[in-house]
C-alpha positions in Angstrom: 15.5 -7.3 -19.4 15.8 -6.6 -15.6 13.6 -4.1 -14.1 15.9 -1.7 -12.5 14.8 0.7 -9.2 15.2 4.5 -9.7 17.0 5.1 -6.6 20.0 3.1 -7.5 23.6 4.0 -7.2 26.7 2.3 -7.7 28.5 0.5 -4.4 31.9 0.1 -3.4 31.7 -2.4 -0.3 34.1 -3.5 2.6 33.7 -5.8 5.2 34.5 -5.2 8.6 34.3 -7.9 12.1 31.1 -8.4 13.1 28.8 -7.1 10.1 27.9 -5.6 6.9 30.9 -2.9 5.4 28.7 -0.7 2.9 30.0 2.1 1.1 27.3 3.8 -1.7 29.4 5.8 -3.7 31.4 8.5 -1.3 28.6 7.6 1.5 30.0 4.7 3.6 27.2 2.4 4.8 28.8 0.6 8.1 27.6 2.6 10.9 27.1 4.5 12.5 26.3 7.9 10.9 29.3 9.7 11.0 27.8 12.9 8.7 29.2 11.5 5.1 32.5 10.8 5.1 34.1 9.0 2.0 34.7 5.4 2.2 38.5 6.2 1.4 38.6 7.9 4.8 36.7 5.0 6.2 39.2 2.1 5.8 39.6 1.4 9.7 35.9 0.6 9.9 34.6 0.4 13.7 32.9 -3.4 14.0 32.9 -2.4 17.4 29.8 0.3 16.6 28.3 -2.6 14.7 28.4 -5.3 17.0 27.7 -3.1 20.3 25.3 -0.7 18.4 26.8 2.2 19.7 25.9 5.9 18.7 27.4 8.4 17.1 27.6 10.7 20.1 29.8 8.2 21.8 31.9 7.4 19.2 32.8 11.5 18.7 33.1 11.8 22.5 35.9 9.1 21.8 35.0 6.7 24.0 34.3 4.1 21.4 37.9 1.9 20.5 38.0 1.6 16.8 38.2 -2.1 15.9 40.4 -2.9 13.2 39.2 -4.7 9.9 40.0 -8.4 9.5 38.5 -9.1 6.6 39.9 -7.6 2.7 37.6 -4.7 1.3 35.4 -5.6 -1.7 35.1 -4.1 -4.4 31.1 -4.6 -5.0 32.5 -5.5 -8.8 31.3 -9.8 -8.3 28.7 -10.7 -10.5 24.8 -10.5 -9.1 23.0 -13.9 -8.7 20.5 -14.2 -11.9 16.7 -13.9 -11.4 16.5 -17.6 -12.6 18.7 -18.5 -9.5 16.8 -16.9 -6.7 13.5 -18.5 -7.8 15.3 -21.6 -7.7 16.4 -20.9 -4.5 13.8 -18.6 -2.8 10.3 -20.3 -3.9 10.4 -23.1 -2.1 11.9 -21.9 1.3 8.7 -18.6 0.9 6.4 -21.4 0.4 7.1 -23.5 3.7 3.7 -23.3 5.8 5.4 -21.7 8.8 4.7 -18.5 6.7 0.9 -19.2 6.2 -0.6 -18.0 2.6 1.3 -17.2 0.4 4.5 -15.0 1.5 5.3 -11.6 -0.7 9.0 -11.0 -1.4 10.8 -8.6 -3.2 14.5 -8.8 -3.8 17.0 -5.9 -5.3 20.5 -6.0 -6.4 21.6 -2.4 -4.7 24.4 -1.8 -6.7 22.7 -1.3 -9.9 18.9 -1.1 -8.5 17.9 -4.1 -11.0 14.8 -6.0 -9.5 16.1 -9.5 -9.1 13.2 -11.7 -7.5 9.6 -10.2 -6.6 6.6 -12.3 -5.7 3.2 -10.6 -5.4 5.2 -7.3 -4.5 2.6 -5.1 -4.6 0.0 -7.6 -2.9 -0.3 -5.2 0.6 0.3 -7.0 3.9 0.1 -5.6 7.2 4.2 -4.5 8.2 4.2 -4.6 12.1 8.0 -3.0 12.7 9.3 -3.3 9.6 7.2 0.3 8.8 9.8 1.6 10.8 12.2 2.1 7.8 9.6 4.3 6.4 9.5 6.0 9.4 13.2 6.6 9.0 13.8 7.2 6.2 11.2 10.1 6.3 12.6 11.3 9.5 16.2 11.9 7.9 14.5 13.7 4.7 12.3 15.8 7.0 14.4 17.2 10.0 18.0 16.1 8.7 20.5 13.7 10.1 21.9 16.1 12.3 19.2 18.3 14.2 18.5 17.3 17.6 15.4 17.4 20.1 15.0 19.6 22.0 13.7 20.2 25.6 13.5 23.2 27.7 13.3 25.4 30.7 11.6 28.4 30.2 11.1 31.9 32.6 8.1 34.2 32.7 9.0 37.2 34.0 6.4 39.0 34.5 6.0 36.2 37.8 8.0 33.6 39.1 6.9 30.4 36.9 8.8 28.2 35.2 8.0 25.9 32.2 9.1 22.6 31.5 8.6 22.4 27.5 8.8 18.9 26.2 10.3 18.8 22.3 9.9 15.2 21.4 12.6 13.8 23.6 11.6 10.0 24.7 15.3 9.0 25.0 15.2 11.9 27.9 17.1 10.2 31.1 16.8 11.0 34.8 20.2 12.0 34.5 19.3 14.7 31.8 16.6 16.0 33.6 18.4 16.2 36.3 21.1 18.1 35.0 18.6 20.2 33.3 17.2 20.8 36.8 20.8 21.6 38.3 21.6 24.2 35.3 18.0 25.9 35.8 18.7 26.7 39.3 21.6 28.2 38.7 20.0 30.2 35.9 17.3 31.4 38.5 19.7 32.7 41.0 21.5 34.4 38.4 18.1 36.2 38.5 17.7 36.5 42.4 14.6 34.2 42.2 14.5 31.4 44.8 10.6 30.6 44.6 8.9 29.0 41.5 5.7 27.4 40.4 6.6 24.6 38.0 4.1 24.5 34.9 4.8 22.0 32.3 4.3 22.7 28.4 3.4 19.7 25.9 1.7 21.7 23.4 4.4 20.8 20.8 1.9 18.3 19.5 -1.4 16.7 20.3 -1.3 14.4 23.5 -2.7 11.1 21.9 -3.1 7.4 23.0 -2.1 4.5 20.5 -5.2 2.7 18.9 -3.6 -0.3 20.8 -3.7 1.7 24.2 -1.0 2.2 26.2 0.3 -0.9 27.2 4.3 -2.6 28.1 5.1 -1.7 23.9 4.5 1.8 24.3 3.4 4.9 26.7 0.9 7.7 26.1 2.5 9.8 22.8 3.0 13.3 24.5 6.1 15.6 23.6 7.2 15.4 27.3 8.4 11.9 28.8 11.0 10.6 30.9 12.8 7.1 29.5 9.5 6.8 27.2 7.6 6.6 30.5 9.3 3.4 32.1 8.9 2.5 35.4 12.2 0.7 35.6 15.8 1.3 34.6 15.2 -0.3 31.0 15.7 1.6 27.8 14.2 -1.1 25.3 11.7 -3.4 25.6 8.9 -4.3 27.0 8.1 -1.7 30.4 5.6 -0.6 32.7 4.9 3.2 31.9 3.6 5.5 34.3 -0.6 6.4 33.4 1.0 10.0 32.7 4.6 10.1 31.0 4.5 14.3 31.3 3.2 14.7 34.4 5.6 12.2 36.1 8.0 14.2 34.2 7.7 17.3 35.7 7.0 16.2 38.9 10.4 14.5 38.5 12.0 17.7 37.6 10.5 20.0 40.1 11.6 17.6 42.8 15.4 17.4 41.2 15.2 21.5 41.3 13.9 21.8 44.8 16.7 19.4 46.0 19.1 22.1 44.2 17.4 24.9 46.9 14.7 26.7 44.5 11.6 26.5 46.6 8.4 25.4 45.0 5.3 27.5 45.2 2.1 25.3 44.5 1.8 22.1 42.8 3.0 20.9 39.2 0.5 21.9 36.9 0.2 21.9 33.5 -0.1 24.6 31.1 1.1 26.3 27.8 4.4 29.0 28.2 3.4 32.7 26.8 5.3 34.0 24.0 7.8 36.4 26.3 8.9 33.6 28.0 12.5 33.5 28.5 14.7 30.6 28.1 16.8 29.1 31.5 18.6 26.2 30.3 17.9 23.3 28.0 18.6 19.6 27.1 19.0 18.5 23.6 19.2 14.9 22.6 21.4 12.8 20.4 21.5 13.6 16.5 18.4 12.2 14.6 21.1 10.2 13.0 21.3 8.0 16.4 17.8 8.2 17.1 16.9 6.7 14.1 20.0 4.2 14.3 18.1 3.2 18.2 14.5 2.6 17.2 15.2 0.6 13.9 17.9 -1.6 16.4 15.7 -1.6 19.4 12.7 -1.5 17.6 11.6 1.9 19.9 8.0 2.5 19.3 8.1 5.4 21.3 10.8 6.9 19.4 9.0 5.9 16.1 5.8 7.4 17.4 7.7 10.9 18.3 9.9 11.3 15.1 6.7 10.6 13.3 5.1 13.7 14.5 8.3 15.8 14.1 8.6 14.9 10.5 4.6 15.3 10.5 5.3 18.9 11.9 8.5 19.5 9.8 5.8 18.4 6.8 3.7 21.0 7.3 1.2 18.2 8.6 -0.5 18.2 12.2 1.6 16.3 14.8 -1.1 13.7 15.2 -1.5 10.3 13.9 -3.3 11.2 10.9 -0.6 13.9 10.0 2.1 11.1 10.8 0.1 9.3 7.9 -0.2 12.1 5.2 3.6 12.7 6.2 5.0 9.7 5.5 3.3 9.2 2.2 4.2 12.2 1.2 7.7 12.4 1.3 7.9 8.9 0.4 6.4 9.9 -2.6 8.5 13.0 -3.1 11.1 10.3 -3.1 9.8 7.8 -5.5 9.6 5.1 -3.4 6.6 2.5 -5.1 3.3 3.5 -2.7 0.6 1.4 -4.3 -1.7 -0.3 -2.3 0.1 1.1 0.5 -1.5 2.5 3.7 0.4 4.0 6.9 -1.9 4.3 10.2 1.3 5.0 12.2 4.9 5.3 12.7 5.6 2.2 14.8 3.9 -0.5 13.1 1.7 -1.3 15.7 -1.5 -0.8 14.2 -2.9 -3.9 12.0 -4.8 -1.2 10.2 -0.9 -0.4 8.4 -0.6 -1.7 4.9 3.0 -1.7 3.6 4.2 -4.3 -0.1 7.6 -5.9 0.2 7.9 -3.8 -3.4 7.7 -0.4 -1.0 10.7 -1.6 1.8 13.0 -2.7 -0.4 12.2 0.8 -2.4 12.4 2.8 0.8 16.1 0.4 1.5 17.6 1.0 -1.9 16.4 4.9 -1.4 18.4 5.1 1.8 21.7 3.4 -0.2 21.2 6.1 -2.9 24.7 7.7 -3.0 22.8 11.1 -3.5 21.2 10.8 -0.6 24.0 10.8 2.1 21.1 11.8 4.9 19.1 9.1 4.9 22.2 6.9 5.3 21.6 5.9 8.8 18.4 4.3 8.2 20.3 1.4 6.7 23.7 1.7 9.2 20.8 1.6 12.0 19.4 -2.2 11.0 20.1 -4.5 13.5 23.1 -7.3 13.0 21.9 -10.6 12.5 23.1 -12.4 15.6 24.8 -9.3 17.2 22.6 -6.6 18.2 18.9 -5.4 18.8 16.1 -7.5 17.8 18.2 -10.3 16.2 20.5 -10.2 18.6 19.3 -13.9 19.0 18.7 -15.3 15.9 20.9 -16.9 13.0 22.7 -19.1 15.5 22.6 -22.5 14.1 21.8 -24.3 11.5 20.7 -23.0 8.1 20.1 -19.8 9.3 23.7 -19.4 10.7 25.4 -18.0 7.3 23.7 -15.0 7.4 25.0 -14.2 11.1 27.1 -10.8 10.5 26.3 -10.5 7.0 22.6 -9.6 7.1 21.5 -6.5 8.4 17.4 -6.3 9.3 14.3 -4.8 10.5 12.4 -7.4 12.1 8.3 -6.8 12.1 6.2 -9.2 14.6 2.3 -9.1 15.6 0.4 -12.4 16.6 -0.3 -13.7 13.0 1.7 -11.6 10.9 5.9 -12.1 11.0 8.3 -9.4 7.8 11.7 -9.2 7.9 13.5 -6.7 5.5 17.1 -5.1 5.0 20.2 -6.2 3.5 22.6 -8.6 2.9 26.0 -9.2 1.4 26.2 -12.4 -0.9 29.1 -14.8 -0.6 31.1 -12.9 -3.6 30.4 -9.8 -1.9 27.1 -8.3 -4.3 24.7 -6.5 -1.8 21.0 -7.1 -1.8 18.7 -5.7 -0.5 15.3 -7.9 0.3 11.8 -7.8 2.1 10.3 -11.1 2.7 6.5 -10.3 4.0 4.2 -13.4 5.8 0.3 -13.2 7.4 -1.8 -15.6 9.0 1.2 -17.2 10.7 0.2 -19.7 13.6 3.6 -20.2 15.0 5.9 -17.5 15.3 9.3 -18.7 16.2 8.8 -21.1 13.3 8.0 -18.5 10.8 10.7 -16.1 11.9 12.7 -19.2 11.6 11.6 -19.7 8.1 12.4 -15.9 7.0 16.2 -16.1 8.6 16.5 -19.3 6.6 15.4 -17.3 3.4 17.6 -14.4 4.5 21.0 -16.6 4.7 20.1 -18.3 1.5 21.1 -14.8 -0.2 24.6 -14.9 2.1 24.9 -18.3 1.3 
């Protein structure tokens, strides 16, 4: 008898150019999020969102050309490979020494939620980035697909001072600010005020540095940061951040609104905003949806570091990194996702001190899938394409690992010694599966991510 997972739901499935087709009951699963509409209403699926990993936001603006399906719909109905088959098939590429001792794996047939291959599933491993879908997945049940983040200008006016409020917002842009900047002036000579102090407010939650420091991966956690503290033009990857994300901030934005004629009186400082503060203008960002969809493809730890505290403050929890941790457990438990042996010590994955089982991300995978759970759909449209966008934008280009190119859809986890891969892929008759394939003490890692590609085709294949 097949052990079946609780979150399961019944699949219709489609494939579109470029990637994965997924449709979980009504809730189409080829992204991105486009708030729940039924796969019937989804038959021109955009492969063009898939391959270019664009967002939501663009696609609605209508900027985004629909790309036309090439390939028939399927109907999810083909038989699922047998438990006797994947251990055939599985053992001996998990037990290849490029993925040091002894690999965990856990394997689930989505459709029907019936555990197909697990090996030492509940033996706890440290995740690296594959934590991220818990991240997401808890950041969709906490703040909802569609609310956005929120950053604003703020009046007193009992005296000319205006606050700069920062809501969470790494994905801010100089061009936001700026604009933000441009509509603030106009707000203050609506008022007859041409003279400010500039004060900035980050008291949404705790100012914190990563156990790791702050280094090219990620910049001082603070509520107020422009481009996640970059130095450059970048938006992913590795970065120089400025020492002080919020400071260079504000000092950005008060030199954007003196350029727009307000005069500035006295320096940027920081500060909290009193409660009859008014509001000027504000900035919001894109829907959670997309910012979940951007750090599982780009692997943002920033981003994963910021929604972590929302959903910690949307939890009732303290936006700090022990908050983040009581945060994600719970809701992860309020969604029965399997949390033995499991430990969370942040959002991104970058602390070693994490301990995740491949029994939890294909849980927290199948959970996302759950027809019944249309919100915490773009946790699985966000997974990168293998060898079209994000972080496996590279891989699956030759040889055995080429079959799952288009038809696997993952979150990649690296740290020196420790290499997990874990999402979903669509076998050769068209069965989805969803799979985490967890490996420590690694010594080499292109060989070992090498080795977990390989294992991930083998499911396509």
């Amino acid at each position: 008898m097949l052990r079946r997972h609780r979150s399961a739901g019944r699949l219709a499935l489609g494939a579109a150019a470029g990637g994965l087709a997924l449709a979980a009951g009504a809730v189409a699963l080829t992204g991105p999020w486009d708030g729940g509409q039924r796969a019937a209403e989804r038959d021109q699926a955009t492969a063009a969102d898939l391959v270019r990993g664009q967002l939501p936001a663009e696609r609605l603006a209508g900027t985004v050309p629909a790309a036309p399906v090439v390939l028939s719909p399927l109907d999810g109905q083909a038989t699922a490979p047998s438990p006797q088959a994947l251990e055939r098939l599985l053992a001996p590429l998990l037990e290849v020494s490029a993925l040091g001792d002894q690999a965990t794996a856990s394997v689930i047939d989505v459709a029907t939620g019936d555990v197909l291959y697990e090996r030492d599933v509940t033996t706890a491993r440290a995740p690296a980035s594959t934590v991220k879908l818990a991240t997401a997945v808890a950041a969709l049940d906490a703040l909802g697909p569609e609310h956005r983040l929120t950053t604003e200008v703020l009046v007193d006016p009992e005296r000319p001072r205006v606050y700069l409020v920062g809501g969470g917002d790494t994905t801010l842009s100089a061009a936001d600010l700026h604009g933000l900047a441009d509509r603030t002036a106009r707000a203050l000579a609506d008022r007859d005020i041409d003279a400010v102090q500039v004060t900035y407010d980050v008291s949404a939650y705790a100012t914190e540095t990563h156990p790791i420091g702050v280094n090219t991966n990620i910049a001082e956690i603070t509520p107020l940061q422009l481009n996640a503290g970059r130095l450059d033009d970048s938006t992913h990857g590795p970065a120089e951040r400025a020492a002080d994300p919020a400071a260079e901030a504000a000092d950005a934005f008060a030199e954007r609104l003196a350029r727009a004629g307000v005069e500035l009186d006295g320096r940027v400082e920081r500060g909290g905003a009193p409660a009859g503060a008014e509001r000027l203008a504000d900035h919001r960002s894109a829907p959670v949806a997309s910012l979940v969809e951007r750090m599982l493809t780009d692997s943002d730890n920033d981003l994963a570091e910021a929604l972590g505290r929302l959903t910690a403050l949307a939890s009732d929890q303290p936006g700090t990194a022990d908050g983040v941790a009581r945060a994600l457990t719970d809701r992860l438990a309020a969604l029965d996702v399997p949390l033995a042996e499991v430990r969370f010590a942040d959002a991104s994955g970058l602390d070693r001190d994490g301990r995740v089982t491949a029994g939890l991300l294909t849980g927290v995978l199948a959970t996302a899938a759950d027809p019944d759970r249309p919100r915490l759909r773009p946790a699985v449209t966000g997974l990168p394409v293998a060898g079209f966008t994000g972080t496996l934008s590279n891989r699956y280009a030759e040889g055995d690992d080429a079959a799952g190119a288009g038809v696997v859809r993952a979150k990649t986890g690296t740290l020196t010694g420790v290499n997990t891969l874990a999402g979903v892929a669509s076998t050769a008759d068209g069965r989805v599966l969803a799979f985490a394939f967890m490996a420590a003490d690694t010594e080499n890692a292109t060989a070992a991510q090498e080795a977990l590609d390989t294992a991930a085709s083998a499911l396509a294949r």
